[in-house]
Structure formats: structure tokens, C-alpha cells
MDAnalysis code that builds the backbone (N, CA, C; Angstrom):
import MDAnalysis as mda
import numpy as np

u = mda.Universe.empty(408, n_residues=136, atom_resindex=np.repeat(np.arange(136), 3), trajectory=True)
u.add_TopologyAttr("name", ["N", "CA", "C"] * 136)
u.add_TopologyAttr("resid", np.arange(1, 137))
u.add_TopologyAttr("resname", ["UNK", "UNK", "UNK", "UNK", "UNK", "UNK", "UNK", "UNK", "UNK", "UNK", "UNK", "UNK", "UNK", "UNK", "UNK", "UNK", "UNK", "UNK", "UNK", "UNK", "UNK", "UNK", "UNK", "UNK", "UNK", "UNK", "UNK", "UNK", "UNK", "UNK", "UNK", "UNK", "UNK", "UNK", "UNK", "UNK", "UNK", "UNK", "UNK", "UNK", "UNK", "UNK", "UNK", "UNK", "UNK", "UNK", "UNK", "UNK", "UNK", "UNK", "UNK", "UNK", "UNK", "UNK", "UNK", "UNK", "UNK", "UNK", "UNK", "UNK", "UNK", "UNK", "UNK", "UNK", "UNK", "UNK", "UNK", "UNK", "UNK", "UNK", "UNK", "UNK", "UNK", "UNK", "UNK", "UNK", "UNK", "UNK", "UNK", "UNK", "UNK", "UNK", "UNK", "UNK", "UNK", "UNK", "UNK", "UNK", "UNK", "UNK", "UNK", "UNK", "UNK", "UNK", "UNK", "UNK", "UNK", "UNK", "UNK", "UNK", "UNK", "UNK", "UNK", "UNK", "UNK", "UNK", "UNK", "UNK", "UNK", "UNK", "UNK", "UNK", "UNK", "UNK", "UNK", "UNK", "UNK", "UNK", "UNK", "UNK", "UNK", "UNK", "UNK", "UNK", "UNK", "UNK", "UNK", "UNK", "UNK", "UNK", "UNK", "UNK", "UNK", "UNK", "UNK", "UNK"])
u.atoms.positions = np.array([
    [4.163, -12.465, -6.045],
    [4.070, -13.823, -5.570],
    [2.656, -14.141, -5.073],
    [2.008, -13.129, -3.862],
    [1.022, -13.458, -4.042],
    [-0.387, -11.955, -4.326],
    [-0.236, -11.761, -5.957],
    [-1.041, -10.613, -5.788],
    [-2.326, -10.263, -6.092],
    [-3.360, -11.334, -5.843],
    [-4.433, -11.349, -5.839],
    [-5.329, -10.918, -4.226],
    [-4.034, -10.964, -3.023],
    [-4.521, -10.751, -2.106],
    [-3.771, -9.507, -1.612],
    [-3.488, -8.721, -2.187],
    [-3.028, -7.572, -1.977],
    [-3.687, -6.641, -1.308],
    [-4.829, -6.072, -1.616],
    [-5.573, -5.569, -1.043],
    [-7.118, -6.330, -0.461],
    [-7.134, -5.421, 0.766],
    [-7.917, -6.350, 1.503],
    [-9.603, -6.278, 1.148],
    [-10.375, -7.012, 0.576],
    [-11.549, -6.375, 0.542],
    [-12.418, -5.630, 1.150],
    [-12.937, -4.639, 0.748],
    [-14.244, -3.714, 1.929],
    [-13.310, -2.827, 2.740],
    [-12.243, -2.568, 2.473],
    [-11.468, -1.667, 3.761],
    [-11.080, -0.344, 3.038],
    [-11.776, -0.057, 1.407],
    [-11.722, 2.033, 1.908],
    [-12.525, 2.813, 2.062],
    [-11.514, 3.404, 2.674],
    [-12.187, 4.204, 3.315],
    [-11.519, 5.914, 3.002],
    [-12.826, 6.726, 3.286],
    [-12.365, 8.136, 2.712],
    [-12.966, 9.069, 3.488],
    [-12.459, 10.407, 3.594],
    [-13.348, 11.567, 4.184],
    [-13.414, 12.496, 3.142],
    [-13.655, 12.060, 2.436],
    [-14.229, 12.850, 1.125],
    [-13.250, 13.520, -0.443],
    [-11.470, 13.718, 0.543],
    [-10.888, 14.373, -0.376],
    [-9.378, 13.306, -0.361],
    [-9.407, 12.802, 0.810],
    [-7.931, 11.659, 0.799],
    [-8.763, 10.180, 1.103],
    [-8.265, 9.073, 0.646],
    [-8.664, 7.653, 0.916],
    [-7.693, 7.089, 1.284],
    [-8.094, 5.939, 1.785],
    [-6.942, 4.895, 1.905],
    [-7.864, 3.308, 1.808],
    [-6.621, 2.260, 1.535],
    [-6.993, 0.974, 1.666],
    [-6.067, 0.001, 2.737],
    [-6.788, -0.757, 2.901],
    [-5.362, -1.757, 3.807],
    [-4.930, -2.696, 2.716],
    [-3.459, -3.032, 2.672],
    [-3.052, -4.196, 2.092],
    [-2.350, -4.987, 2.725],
    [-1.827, -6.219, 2.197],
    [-1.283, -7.235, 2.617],
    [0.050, -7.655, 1.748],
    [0.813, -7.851, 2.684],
    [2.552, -7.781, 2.124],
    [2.201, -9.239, 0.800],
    [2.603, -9.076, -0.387],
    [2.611, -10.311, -1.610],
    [3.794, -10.974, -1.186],
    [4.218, -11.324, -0.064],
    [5.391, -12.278, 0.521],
    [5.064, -12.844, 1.246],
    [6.061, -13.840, 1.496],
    [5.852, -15.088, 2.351],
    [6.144, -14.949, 3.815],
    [7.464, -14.030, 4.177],
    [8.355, -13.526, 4.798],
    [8.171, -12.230, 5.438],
    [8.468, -11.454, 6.430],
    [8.386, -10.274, 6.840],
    [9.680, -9.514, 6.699],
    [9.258, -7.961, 6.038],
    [10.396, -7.416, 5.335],
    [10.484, -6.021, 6.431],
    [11.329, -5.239, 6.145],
    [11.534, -3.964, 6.801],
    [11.218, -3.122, 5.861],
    [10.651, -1.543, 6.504],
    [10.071, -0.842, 6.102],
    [10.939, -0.199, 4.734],
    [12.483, -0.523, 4.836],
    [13.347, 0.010, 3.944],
    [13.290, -0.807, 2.958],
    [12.737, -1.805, 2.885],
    [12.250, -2.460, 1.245],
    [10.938, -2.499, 0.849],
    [10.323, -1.642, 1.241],
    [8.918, -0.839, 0.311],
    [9.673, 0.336, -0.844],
    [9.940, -0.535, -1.599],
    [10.201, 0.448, -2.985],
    [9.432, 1.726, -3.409],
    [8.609, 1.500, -3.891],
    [7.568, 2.070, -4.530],
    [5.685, 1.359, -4.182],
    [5.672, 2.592, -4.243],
    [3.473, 2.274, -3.804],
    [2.873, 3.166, -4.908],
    [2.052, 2.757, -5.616],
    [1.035, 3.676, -6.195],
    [-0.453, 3.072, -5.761],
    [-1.211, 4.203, -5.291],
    [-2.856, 3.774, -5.341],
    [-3.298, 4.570, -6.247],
    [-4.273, 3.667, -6.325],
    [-5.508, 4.908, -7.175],
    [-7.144, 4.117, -6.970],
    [-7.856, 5.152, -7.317],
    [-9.805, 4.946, -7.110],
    [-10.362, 4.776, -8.647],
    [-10.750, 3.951, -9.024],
    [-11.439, 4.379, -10.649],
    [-10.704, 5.081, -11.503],
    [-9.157, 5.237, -11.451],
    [-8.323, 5.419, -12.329],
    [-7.952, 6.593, -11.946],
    [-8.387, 7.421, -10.838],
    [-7.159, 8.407, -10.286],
    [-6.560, 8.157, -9.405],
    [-4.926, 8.321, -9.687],
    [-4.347, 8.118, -8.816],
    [-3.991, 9.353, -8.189],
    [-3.602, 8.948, -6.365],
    [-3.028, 9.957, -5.690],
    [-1.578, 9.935, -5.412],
    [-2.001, 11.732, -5.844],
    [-0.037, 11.969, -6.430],
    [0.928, 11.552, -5.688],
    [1.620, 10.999, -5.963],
    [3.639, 10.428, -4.932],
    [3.135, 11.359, -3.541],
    [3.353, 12.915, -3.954],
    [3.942, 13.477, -2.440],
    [2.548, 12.882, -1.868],
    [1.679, 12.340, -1.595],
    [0.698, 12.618, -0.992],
    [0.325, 11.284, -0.116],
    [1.065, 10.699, -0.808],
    [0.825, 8.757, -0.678],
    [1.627, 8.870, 1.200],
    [1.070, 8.109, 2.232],
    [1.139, 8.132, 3.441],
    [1.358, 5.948, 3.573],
    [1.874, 5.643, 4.380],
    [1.985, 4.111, 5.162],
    [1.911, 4.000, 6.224],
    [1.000, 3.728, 6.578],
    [0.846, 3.121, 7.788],
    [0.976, 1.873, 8.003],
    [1.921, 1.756, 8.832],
    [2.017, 0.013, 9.750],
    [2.634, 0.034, 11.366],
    [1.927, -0.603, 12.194],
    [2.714, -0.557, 13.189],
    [2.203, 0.482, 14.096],
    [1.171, 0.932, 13.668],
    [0.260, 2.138, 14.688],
    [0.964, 3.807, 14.133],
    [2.211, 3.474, 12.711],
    [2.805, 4.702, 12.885],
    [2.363, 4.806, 11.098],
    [2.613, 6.518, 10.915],
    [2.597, 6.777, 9.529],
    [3.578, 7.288, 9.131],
    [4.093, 7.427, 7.942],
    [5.289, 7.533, 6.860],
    [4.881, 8.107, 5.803],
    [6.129, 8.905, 5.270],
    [5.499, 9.198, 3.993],
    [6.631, 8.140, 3.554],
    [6.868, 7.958, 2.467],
    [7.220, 6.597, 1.533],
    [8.802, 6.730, 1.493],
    [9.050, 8.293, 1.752],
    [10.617, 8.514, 1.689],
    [11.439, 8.305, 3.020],
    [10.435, 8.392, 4.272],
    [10.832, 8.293, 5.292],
    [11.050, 6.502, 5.669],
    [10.460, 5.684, 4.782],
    [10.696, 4.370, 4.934],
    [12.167, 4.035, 4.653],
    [12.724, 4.527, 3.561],
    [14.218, 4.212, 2.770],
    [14.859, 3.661, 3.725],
    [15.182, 4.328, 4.520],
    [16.349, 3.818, 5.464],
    [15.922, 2.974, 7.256],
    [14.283, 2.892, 6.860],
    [13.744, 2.443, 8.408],
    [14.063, 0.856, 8.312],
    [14.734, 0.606, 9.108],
    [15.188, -0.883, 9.393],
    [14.552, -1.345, 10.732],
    [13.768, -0.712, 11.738],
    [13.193, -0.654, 12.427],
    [11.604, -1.267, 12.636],
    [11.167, -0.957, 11.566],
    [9.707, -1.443, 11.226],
    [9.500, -2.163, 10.575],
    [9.054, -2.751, 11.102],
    [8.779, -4.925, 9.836],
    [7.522, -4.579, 9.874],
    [7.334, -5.336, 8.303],
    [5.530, -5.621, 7.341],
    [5.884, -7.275, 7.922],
    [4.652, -7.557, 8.302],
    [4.598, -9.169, 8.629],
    [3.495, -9.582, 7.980],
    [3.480, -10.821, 7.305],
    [2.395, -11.171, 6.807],
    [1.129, -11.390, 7.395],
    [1.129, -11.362, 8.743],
    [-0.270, -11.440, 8.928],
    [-0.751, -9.914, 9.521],
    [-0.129, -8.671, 9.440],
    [-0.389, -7.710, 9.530],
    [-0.923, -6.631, 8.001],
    [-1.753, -6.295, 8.567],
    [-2.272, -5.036, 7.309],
    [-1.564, -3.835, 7.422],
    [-1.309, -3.592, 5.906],
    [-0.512, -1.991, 6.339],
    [-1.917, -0.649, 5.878],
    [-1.669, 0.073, 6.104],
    [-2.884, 0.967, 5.123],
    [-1.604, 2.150, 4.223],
    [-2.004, 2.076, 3.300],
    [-1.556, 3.426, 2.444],
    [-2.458, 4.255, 1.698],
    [-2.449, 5.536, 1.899],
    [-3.375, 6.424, 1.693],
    [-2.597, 7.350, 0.706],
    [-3.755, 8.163, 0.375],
    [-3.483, 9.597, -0.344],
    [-4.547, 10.465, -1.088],
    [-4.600, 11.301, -1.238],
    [-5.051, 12.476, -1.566],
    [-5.934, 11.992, -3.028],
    [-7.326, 11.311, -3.023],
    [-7.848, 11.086, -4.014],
    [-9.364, 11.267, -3.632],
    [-10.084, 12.107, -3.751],
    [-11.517, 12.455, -3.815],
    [-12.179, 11.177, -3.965],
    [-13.055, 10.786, -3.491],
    [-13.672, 9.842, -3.480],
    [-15.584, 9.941, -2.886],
    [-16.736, 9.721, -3.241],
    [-17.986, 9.922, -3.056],
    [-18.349, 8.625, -2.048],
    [-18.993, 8.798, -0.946],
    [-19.538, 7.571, -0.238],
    [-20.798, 7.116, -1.402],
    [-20.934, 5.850, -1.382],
    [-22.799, 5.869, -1.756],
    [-22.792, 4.563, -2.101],
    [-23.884, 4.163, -2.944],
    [-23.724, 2.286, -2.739],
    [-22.914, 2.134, -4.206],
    [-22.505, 2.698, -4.906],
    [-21.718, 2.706, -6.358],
    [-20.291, 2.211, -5.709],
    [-20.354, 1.157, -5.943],
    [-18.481, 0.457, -6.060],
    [-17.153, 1.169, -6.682],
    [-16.029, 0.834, -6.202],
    [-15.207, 1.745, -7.150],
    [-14.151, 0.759, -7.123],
    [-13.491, 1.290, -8.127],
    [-11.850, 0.396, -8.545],
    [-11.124, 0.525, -7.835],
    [-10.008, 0.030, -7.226],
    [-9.512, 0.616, -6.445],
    [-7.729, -0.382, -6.958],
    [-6.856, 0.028, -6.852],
    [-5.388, -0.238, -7.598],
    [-4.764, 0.030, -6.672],
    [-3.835, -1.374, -6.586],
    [-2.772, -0.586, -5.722],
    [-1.463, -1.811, -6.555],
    [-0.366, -0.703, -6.398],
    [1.018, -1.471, -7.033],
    [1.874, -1.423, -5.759],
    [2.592, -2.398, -5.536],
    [4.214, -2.656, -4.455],
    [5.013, -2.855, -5.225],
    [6.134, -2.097, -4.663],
    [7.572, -2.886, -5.443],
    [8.568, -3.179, -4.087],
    [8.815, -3.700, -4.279],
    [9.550, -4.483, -2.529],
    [10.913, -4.771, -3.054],
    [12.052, -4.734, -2.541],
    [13.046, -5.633, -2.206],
    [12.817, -6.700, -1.124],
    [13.384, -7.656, -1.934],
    [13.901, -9.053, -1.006],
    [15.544, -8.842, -0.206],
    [15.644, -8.454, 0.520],
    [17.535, -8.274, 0.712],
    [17.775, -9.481, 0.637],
    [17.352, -10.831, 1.020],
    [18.097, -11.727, 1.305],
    [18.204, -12.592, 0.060],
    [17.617, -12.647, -0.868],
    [17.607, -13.201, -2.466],
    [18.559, -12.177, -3.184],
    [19.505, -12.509, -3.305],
    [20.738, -11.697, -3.935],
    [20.812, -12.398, -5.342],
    [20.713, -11.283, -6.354],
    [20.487, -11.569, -7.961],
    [21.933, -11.079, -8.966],
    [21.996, -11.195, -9.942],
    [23.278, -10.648, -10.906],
    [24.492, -10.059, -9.996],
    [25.070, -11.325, -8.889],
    [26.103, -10.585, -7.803],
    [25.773, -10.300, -7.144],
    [25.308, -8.962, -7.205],
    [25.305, -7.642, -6.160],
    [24.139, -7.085, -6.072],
    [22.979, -7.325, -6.406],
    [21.620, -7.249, -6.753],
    [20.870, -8.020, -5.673],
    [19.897, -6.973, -5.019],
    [18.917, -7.825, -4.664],
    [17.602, -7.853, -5.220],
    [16.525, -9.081, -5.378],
    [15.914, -9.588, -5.918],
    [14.496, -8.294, -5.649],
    [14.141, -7.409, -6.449],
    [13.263, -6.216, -6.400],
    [11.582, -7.304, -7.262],
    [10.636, -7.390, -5.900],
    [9.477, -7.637, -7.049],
    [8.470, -6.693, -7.220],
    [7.208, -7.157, -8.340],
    [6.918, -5.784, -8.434],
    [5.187, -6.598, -8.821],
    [4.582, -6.220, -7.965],
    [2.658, -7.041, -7.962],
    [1.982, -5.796, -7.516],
    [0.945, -6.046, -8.526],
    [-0.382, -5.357, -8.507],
    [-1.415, -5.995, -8.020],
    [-2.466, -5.253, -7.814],
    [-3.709, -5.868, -7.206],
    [-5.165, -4.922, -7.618],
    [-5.859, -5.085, -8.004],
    [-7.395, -4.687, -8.249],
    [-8.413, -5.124, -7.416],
    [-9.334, -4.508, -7.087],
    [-10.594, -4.661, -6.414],
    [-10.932, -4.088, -6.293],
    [-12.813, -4.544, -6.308],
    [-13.829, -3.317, -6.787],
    [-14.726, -3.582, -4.868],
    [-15.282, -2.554, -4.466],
    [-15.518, -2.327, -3.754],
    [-16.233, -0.925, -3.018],
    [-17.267, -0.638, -2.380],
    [-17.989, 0.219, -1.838],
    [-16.715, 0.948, -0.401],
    [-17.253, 2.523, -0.954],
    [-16.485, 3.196, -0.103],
    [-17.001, 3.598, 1.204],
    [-16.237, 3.540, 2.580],
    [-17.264, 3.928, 3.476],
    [-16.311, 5.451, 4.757],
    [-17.110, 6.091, 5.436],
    [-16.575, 7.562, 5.807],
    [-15.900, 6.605, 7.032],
    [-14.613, 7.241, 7.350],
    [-13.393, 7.812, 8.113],
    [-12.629, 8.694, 7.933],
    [-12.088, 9.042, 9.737],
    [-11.198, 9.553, 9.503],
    [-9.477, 8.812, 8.637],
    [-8.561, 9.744, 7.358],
    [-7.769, 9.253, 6.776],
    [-6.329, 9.904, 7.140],
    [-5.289, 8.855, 7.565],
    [-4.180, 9.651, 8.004],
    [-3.393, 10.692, 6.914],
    [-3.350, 11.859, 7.544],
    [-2.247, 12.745, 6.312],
    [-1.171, 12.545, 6.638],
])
């Protein structure tokens, strides 16, 4: 819905062997942590592997499986989440690609019956990497 602003510009950051970026929920609405479907990132076309992928929102981190059932933690749209993972990355003034995919449930848009409405937005942006510390 909205995935041109997915990721936030100028915000990765790396310590050399894991990165992360901040993004921004492609909804209108604020969802719970148990409808973050699926996340993939990646840097210039590597991506970092599933187990490795981390979420942060809310001052806390997750790995992606520990979200499933968190009904506890809301993405709000005017909050950034960061999701990280395990992708080597070089500081220097050379820009890099940077990808990130969401797949979200909507619970409250109920589809074919019994279905809820699952969307699924990408986002690209090129951008200079800069040193932090990255949550594992």
C-alpha cells in the first residue's frame, strides 16, 4: 500500500559482519507483532539468512519466530522498526542496495470467509553505509 517508503533513507548501518535498516510499517493502521509474516533483507543482492534476521520495535528485539504469537507489541505508523541480519557489509563513500520485503496480515480485512487479507510490499534504496553497534 505504501511501498516506496518502506525503508527509511540513510539509516544502515553495520559493524562490519551483521547490518541493519529501519523501516516503516506499508499501512495505514497499527498492527501487532503477530502479523509480521515474513521479512527478507538484503545489501547489493546478499541476503541475510532467515535464522539470522532480528526486529526490533519498541526498544525490544525478536527473532521473527518469536513475533507469531506476540499480541503485545504494536508497529505504529509513525514508529520505525529496525530489522537486521548477518550480511557483511564495507563502510566507505560507495552506496549500496539495500532490499527489504514485508508480508503482514491485516486481521481485521477478512477475505474468501475465513481468510485474512495477507499483503506483501517491497522496497529498494540505495544508500551509504555507516559503523554501529547491530542487534544479534
Amino acid at each position: 500500500m505504501i511501498p516506496d517508503r518502506i525503508i527509511e533513507q540513510g539509516t544502515l548501518t553495520t559493524d562490519g559482519t551483521r547490518s541493519a535498516v529501519e523501516v516503516r510499517i506499508p499501512w495505514y493502521r497499527a498492527l501487532p507483532g503477530s502479523c509480521i509474516s515474513e521479512v527478507s533483507f538484503s545489501v547489493d543482492g546478499v541476503p541475510a539468512p532467515a535464522e539470522s534476521l532480528r526486529w526490533t520495535m519498541n526498544g525490544r528485539t525478536f527473532r521473527l519466530a518469536d513475533l507469531a504469537d506476540d499480541t503485545e507489541q504494536w508497529w505504529f505508523p509513525v514508529d520505525s522498526a529496525v530489522v537486521s541480519g548477518d550480511i557483511p557489509v564495507t563502510i566507505g563513500a560507495d552506496d549500496h542496495r539495500v532490499d527489504v520485503e514485508l508480508k503482514l496480515y491485516i486481521p481485521y480485512i477478512v477475505i474468501d470467509g475465513d481468510q485474512v487479507l495477507r499483503i506483501e510490499e517491497r522496497d529498494s534504496k540505495t544508500m551509504p553505509a555507516t559503523t554501529t553497534e547491530v542487534a544479534a
